[in-house]
N, C-alpha and C positions, 0 to 999 in steps of 0.2 A: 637158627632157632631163635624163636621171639624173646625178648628179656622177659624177665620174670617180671617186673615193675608194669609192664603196660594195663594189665587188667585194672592195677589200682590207678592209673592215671585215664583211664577210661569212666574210672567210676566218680569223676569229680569236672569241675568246668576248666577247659583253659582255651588258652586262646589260639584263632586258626591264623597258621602263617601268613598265608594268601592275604585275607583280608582283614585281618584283627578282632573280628568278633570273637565271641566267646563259643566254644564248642558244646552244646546240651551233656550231660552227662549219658553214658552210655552209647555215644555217638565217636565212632572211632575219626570221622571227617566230616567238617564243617558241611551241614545240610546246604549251605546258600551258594559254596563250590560246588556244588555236586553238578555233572551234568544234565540241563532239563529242569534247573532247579528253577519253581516261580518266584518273582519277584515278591518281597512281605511290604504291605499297606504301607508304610511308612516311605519305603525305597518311592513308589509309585506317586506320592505326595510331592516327595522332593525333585521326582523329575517333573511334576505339573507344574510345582513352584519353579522350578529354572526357566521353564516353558512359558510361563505370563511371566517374568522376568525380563527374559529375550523379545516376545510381544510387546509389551509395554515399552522398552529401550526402542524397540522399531515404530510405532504409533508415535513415541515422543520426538523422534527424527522425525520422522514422516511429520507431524505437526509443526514443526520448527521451520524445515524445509518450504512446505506449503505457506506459512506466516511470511518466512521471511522473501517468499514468492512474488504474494499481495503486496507485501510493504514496495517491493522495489517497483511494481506494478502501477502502485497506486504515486512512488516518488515519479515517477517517467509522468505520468498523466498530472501529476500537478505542476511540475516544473514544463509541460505545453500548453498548460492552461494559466500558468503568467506569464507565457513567453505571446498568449493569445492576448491576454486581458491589457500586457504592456502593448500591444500591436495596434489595440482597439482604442485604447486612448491617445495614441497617435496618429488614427485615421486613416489606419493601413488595414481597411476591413478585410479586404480581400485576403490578406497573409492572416488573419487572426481567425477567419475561417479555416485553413489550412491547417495554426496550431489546433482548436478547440475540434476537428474532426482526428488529428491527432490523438489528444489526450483521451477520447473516446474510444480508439483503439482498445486503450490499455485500461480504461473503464467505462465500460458499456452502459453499465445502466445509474449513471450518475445525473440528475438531472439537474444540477448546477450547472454544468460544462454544456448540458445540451441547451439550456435558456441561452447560455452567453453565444453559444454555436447561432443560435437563433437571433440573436440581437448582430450578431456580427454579417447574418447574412440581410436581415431590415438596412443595418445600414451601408451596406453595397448593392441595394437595391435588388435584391434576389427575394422578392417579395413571396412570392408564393412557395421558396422553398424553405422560407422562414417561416409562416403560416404552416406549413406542412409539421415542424417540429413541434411549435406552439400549442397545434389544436390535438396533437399527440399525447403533448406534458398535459395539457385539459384534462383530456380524457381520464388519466391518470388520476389527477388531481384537479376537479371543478373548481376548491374553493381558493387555490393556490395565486394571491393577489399579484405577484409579479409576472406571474405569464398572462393573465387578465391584461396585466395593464398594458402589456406589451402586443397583447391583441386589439387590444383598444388604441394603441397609436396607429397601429398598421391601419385598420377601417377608418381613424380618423387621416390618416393620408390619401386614401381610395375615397376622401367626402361620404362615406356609407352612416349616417347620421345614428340610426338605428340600431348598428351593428355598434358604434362605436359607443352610444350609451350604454347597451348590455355590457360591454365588458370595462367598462369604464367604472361604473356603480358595481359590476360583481370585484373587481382589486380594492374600490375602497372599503368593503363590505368585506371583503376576504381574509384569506391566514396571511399573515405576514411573520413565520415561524423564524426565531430566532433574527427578529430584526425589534426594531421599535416602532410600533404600527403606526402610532399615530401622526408624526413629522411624512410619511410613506402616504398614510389616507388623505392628508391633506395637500401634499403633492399633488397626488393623483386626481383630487378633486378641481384644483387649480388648472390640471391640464385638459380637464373637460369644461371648465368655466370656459377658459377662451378657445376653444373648440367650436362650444355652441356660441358663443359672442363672435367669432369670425363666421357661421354662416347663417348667422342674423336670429338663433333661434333664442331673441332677447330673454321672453318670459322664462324659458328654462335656466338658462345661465345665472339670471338673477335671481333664482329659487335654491341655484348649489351654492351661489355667493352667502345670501341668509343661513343656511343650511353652515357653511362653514362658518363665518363669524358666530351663530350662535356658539362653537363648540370649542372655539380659541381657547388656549392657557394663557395665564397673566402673564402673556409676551409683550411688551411696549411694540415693539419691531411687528411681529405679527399684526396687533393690531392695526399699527401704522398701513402695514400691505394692505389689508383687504379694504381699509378706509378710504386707500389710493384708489382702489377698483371703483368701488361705489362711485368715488368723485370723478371718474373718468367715465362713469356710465352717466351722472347725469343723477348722480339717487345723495344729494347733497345730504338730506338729511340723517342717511344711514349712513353715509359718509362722516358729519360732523361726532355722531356716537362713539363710533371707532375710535376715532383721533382722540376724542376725550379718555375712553377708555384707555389708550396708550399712554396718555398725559397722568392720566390716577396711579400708571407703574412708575414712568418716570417722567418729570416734569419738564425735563431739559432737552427731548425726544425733538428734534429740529425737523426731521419730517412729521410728524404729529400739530406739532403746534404751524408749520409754516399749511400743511393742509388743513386744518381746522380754522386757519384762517381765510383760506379759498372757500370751505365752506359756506362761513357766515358771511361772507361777501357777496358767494354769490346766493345765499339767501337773502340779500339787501338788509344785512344786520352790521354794519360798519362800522359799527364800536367796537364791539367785542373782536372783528375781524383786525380793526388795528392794531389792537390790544395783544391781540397774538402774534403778530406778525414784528411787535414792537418788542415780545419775548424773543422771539429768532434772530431778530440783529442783536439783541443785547448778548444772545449767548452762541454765536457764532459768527463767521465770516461775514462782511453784509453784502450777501446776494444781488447782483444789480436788478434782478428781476422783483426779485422781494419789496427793494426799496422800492423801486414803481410802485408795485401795486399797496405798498405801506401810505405812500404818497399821494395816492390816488384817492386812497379810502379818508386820507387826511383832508382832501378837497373837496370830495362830497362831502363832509361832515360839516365842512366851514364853507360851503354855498347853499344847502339845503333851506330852504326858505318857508318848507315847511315843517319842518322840525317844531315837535309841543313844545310850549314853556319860552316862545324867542319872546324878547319884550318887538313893539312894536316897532322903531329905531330898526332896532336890529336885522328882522326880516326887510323891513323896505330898502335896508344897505346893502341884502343880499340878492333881493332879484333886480335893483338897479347895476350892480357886477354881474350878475346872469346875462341883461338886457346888454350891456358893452360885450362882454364877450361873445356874445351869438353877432351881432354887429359885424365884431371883427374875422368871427372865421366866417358869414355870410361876404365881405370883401376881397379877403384870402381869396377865397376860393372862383370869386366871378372875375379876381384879377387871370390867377392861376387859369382860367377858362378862355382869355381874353375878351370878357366882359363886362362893358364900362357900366357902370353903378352911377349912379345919381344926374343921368342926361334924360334927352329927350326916352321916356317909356319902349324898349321894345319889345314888350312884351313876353318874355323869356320868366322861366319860373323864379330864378333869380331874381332876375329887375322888377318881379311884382310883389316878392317876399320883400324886398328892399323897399319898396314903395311904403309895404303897411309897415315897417319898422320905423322910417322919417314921419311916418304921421302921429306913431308911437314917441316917438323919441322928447320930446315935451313933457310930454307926461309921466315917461319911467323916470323921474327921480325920487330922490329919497323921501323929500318933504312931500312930491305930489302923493307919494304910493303909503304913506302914513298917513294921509287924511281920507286916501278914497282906497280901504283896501281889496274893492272889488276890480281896481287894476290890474291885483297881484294876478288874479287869473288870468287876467286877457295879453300881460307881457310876456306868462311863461310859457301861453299859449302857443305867442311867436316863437319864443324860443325854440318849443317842441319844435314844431315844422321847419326853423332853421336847422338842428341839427339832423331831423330826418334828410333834407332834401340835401347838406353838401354832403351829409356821407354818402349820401348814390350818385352825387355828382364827382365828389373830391375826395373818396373815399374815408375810412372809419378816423375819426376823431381823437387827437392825442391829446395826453396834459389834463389842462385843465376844462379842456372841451370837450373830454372821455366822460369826465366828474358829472360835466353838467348834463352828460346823456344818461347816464347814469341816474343822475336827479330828476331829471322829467319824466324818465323810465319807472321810475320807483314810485312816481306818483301820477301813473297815468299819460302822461302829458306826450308820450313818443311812441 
């Protein structure tokens, strides 16, 4: 028999053993035990909410897992791609190929590792399967200046002139991302200046030369470089520019001032050339080459006989020292020949230059060459033709017999 109690605990909320909700009034057993019973909106929430819980905790492995995949992926390919890059600078191309296809394994499409892959097969001579990579990474990337430039040495070792300009001008024109372009473009311009200067294509060469000095930074050093270039081609006066230019950053520039003085030298400007060269012993080591040529310029300046402003003394004191020294290496040189000077004529180019020198030889003094100074032409005359014929005889002239070729040279007379 049921208590008597139950209808009024029916008629109020309490709670279901099972699960602890509360029981609806009038409900003798929890609706949500009941067999068949559906789930209510909230139940359904909180199993979605466990559901992207458990998702999200599997995506966050999953992501983690996959990172720390990469990471170790990408540690293996760089730890072969310095085991490559140390290989290559020890000139072991061939094993620093084998790293850098390595480290490609484990990253494919890195085009760092593929350049250095590329350079490591140039230089083992695997020419065309380094081209192969290069005109790859191109394709990729046209404007990309270090595979340019590394196509542009490749054509300039096949002498392909054409081929090596294009890619030569596209790297110094090109990205040089995440580097410093400009010390890179001026490289690269340096290494097609003597490209085209080794197979003679002068006018080009000395058009990137211009081309790059115009665009120098106030480097003294710099400057000095391209000063040196010019004075090795021969282009003295775009030579002397530079130098100076290097001298306005730093005045103490020992190649600046020792080439600015090969300049005006050999622009037959011999002041200013000692002048600088007289800077460079004073503030460096004294070059035995230097001092020559310091000494040299000291000796034309004190035989030049025609230099403006000489009083008249003075120039007749200088080509009668002309007139002895051409004397003496016309002597030298027909002893060195074994050829006697002052016997009977035989006729030898020698013994007939000697001939007009004793007929000379009364008259180049000092008093005679002050009263008649239309001497002064006709002694440095001999001179010229002495010093032309022992240098093709006794060859080129030292000392102070360089000086005096140098003097008749500067003025016509050789």
């Amino acid at each position: 028999m049921a208590p008597a109690h139950a209808p009024e605990e029916s008629a109020r909320d309490r709670p279901c053993p099972k699960c602890g909700r509360l029981i609806p009034r009038g409900s003798l057993e929890c609706p949500r035990c009941l067999p068949g019973a559906l789930p209510r909106p909230h139940d359904v929430e909180a199993v979605l909410l466990g559901s992207l819980l458990i998702l999200g905790l599997l995506f966050a492995v999953t992501g983690f897992a996959t990172r720390l995949y990469h990471a170790q992926q990408k540690a293996i390919a760089q730890h072969w791609f310095a085991k490559g890059q140390q290989e290559l600078r020890a000139g072991h191309a061939d094993r620093a190929v084998v790293d850098f296809r390595t480290a490609l394994v484990y990253q494919r499409d890195n085009s760092q590792i593929e350049l250095r892959l590329a350079q490591a097969l140039a230089t083992a001579n695997r020419t065309d399967e380094a081209r192969s990579y290069l005109e790859d990474l191109r394709s990729r990337e046209p404007e990309n200046g270090p595979v340019n430039l590394e196509l542009g040495r490749l054509a300039a070792r096949q002498g392909d002139l054409r081929a090596a300009l294009t890619y030569y001008r596209s790297a110094i024109y090109g990205d040089w991302a995440g580097q410093d372009a400009a010390p890179e473009r001026r490289a690269a311009r340096l290494e097609l200046y003597h490209f085209l200067m080794s197979h003679g294509a002068t006018a080009e060469a000395q058009a990137e030369l211009m081309t790059l000095a115009a665009t120098l930074p106030p480097d003294p050093n710099l400057h000095a470089q391209v000063g040196q270039l010019f004075l090795d081609a021969g282009e003295n006066d775009q030579a002397l520019k530079e130098f100076q230019s290097a001298l306005q950053e730093d005045r103490h520039n020992l190649r600046a001032l020792v080439g600015a003085g090969e300049a005006e030298f050999r622009l037959g400007r011999y002041s200013p050339a000692r002048a600088y060269w007289e800077r460079a012993l004073s503030y460096g080591p004294r070059n035995p080459e230097i001092v020559r040529r310091f000494q040299i310029a000291n000796a034309v300046l004190s035989l030049d006989p025609y230099a403006p402003g000489l009083p008249a003394a003075v120039r007749g004191h200088r080509v009668a020292e002309a007139f002895r020294l051409a004397m003496a290496r016309l002597t030298k040189c027909a002893r060195a020949r074994g050829e006697s000077l002052g016997g009977p004529e035989k006729g030898t180019p020698l013994e007939s230059l000697y001939g007009r020198g004793a007929r000379l030889r009364p008259r180049a003094k000092e008093a005679a060459l002050r009263r008649d100074p239309d001497l002064i032409t006709a002694v440095m005359d001999w001179v010229a033709d002495v010093e032309t014929l022992t240098a093709s005889y006794c060859g080129p002239a030292q000392g102070l017999d360089e000086a005096l070729v140098l003097v008749v040279r500067e003025h016509g007379g050789a």
